[in-house]
C-alpha positions as a Markdown table, in Angstrom:
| # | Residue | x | y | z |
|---|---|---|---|---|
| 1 | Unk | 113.9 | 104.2 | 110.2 |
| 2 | Unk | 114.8 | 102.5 | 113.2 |
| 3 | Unk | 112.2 | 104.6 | 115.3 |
| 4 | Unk | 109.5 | 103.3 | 113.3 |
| 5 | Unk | 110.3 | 99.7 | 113.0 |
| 6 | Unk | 110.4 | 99.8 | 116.3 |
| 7 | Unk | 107.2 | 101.2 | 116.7 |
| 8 | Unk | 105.4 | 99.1 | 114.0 |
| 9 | Unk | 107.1 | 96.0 | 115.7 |
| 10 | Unk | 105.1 | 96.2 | 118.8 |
| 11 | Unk | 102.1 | 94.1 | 116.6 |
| 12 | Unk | 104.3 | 90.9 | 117.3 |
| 13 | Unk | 105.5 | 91.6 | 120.8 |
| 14 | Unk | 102.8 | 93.3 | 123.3 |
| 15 | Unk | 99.6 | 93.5 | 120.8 |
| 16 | Unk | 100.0 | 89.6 | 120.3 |
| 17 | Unk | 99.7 | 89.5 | 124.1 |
| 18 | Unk | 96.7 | 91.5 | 124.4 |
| 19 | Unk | 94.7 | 89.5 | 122.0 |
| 20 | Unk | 95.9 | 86.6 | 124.7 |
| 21 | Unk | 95.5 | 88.8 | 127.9 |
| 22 | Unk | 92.0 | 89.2 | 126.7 |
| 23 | Unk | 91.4 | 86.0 | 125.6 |
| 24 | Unk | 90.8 | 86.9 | 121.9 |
| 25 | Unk | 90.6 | 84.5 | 119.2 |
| 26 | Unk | 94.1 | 84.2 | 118.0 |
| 27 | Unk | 92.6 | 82.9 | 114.4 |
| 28 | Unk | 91.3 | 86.4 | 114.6 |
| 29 | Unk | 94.9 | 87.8 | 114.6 |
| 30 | Unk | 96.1 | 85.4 | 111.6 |
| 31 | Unk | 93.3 | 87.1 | 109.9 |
| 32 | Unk | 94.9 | 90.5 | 110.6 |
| 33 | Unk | 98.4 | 90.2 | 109.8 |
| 34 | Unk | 97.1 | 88.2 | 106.6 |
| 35 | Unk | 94.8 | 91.0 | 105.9 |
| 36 | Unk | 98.6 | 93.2 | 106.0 |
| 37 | Unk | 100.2 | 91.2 | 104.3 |
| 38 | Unk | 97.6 | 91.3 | 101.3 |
| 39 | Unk | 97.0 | 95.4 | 102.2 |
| 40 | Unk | 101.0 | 96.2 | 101.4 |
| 41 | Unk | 101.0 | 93.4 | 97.9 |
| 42 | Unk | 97.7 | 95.0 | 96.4 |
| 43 | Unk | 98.7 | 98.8 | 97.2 |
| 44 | Unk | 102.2 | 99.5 | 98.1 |
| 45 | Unk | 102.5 | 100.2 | 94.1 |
| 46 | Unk | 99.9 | 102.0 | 93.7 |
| 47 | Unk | 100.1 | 104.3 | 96.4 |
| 48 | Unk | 103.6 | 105.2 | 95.8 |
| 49 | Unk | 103.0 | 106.4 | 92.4 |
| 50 | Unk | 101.0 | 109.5 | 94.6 |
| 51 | Unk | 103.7 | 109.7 | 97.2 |
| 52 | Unk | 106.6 | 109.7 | 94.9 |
| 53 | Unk | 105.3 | 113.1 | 93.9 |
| 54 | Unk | 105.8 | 114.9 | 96.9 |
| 55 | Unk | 108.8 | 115.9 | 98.6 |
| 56 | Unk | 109.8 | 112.9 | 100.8 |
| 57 | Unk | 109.8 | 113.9 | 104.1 |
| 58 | Unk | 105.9 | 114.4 | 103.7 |
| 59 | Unk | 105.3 | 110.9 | 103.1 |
| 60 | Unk | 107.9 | 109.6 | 105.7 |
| 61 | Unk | 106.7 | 111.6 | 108.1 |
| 62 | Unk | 103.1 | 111.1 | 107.4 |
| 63 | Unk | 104.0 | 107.3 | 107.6 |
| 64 | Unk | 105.9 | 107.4 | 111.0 |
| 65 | Unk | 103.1 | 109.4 | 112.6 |
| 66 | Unk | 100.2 | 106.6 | 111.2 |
| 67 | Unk | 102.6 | 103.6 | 112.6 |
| 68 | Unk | 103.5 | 105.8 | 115.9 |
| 69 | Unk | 99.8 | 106.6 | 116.5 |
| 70 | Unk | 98.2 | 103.5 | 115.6 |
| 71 | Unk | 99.4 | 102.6 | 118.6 |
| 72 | Unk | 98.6 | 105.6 | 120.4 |
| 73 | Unk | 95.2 | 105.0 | 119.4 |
| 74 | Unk | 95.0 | 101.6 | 122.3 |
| 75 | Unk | 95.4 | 104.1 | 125.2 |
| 76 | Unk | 91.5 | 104.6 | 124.2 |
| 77 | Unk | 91.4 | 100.5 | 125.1 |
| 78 | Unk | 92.3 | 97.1 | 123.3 |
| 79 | Unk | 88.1 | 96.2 | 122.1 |
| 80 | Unk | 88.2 | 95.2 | 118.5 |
| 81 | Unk | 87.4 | 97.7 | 116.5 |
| 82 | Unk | 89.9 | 99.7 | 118.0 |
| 83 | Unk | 92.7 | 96.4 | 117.4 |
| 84 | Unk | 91.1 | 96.5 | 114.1 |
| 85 | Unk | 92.0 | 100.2 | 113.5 |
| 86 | Unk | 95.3 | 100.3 | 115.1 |
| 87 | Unk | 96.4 | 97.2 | 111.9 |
| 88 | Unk | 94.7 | 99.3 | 109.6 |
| 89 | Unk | 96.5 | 102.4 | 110.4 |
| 90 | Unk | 99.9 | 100.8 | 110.8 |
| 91 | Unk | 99.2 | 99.0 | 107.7 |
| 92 | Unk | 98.8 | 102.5 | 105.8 |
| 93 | Unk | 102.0 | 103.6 | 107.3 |
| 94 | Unk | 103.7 | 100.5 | 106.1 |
| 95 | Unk | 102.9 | 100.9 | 103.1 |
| 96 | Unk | 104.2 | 104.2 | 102.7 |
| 97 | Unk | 107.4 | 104.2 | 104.3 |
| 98 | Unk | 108.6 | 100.8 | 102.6 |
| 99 | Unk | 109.7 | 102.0 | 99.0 |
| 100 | Unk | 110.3 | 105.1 | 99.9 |
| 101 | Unk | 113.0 | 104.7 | 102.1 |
| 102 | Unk | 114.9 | 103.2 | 99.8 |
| 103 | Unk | 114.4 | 105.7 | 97.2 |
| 104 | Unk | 115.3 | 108.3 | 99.8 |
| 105 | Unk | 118.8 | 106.3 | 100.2 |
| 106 | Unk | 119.6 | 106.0 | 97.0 |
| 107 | Unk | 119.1 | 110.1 | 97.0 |
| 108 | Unk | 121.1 | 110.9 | 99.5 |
| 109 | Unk | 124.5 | 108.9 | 98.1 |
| 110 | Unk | 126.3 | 109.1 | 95.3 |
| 111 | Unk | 126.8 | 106.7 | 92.9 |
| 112 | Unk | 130.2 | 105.6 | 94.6 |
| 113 | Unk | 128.2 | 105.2 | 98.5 |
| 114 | Unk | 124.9 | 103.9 | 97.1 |
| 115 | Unk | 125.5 | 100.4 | 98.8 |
| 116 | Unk | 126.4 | 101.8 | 101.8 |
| 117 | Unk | 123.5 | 103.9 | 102.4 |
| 118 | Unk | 121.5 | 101.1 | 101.7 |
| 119 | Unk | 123.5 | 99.0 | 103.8 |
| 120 | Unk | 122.6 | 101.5 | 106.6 |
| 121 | Unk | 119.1 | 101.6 | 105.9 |
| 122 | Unk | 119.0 | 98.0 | 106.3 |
| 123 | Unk | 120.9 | 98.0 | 109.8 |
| 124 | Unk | 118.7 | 100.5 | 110.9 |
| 125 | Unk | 115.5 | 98.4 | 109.8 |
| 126 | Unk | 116.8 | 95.4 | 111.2 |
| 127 | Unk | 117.9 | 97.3 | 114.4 |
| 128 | Unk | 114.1 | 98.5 | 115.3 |
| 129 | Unk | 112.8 | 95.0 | 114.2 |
| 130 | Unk | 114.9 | 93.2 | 116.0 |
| 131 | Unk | 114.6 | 95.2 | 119.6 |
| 132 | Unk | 111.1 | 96.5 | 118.7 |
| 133 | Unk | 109.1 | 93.8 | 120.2 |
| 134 | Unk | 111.6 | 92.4 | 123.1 |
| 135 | Unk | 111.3 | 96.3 | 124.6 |
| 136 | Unk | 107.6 | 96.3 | 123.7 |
| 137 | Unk | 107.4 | 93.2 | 126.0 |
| 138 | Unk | 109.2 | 94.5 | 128.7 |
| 139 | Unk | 107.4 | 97.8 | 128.7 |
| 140 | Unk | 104.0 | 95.7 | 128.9 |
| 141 | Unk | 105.1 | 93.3 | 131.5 |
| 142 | Unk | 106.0 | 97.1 | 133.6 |
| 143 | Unk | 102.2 | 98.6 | 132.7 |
| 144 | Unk | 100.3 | 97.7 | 129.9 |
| 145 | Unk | 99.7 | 101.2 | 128.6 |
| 146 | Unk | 103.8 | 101.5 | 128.4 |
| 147 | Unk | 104.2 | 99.9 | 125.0 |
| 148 | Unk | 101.8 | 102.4 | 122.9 |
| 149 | Unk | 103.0 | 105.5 | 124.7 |
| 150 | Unk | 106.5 | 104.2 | 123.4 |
| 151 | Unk | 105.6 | 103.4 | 119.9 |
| 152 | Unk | 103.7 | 107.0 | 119.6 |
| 153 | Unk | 106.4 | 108.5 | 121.0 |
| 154 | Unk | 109.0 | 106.5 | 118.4 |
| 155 | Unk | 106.5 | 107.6 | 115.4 |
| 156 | Unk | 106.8 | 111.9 | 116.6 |
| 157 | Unk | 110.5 | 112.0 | 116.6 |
| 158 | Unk | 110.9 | 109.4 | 113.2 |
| 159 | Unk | 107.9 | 112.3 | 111.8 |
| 160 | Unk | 110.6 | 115.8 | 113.3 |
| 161 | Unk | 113.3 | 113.7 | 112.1 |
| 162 | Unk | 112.1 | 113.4 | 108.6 |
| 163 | Unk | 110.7 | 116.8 | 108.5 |
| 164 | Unk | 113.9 | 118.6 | 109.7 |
| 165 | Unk | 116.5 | 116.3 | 108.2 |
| 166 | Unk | 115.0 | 115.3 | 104.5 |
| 167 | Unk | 113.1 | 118.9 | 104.0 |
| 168 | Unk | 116.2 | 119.8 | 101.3 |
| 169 | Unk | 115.5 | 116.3 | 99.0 |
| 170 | Unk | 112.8 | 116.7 | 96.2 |
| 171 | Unk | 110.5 | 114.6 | 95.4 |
| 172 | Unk | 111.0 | 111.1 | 94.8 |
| 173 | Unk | 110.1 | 111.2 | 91.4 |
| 174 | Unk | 112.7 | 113.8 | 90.3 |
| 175 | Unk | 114.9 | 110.9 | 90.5 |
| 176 | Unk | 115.7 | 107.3 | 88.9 |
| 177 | Unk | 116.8 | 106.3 | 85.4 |
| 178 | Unk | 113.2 | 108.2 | 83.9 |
| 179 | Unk | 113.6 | 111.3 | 85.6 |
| 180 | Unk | 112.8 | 114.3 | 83.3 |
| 181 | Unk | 111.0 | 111.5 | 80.9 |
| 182 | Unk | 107.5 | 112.9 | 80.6 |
């Protein structure tokens, strides 16, 4: 999880500075991270009523590789539409991975550990938020390109992580007080 808030983290360190390195109209930003903020309220339900209902490491690492290569996506250039895209697909990604990987958590403890795992999950958020955008800042300030390569990079091993680590869990909806209610 830490891979890919790092990753998804670079939209408040480097991409803000490309929208000033290119003289974009910063209103134009608050329209984009208002625009994710509304995306993950109206859907993040929704959608995870579909996810829940695979085995979880699809959905994770479907998510990782959207937030990793939305980023990915900029090495084609920083023009609009493609700044438009790369919210869009991190957005998507957001909205996956964010009740999931509590779910996924709460699966992997017992009852006894439960607040521990989520404990962990939460350092390991807070972790990749936190450094996310400072090394996203620094990597830009080396070559421009730098940040994206990282985040795509961050999103393929959070994707092999998920895939070979949480291939043995169900899926999410095999679990929770209404399990096995039909």
């Amino acid at each position: 999880m830490a891979l890919v808030a790092v990753a998804y983290r670079q939209a408040v360190g480097p991409l803000t500075l490309v929208f000033n390195d290119r003289h974009y109209n910063l209103q134009l930003l608050g329209y984009l991270f208002s625009g994710n903020a509304i995306a993950v309220c109206l859907f993040q339900l929704p959608l995870s009523y579909y996810t829940r209902r695979l085995p979880v490491w699809i959905p994770l690492s479907l998510s990782a590789l959207l937030t990793g290569g939305a980023y990915i996506l900029l090495l084609a250039g920083t023009s609009l539409p493609l700044l438009i895209a790369n919210f869009a697909l991190w957005t998507v990604g957001d909205i996956i991975i964010g009740p999931l990987t509590m779910v996924v958590a709460m699966m992997m403890s017992t009852p006894q550990t439960a607040g521990s795992y989520q404990g962990a999950l939460s350092v390991a958020r807070s972790t990749g938020l936190a450094v996310g955008p400072s090394l996203g800042v620094f990597a830009y300030s080396v070559q421009a390109s730098l940040p994206w390569y990282g985040a795509g990079v961050c999103g393929l091993i959070a994707a092999a992580i998920f895939a070979g680590f949480l291939r043995y869990l169900p899926a999410a909806s095999s679990h929770g007080p209404r399990a096995g209610c039909r």
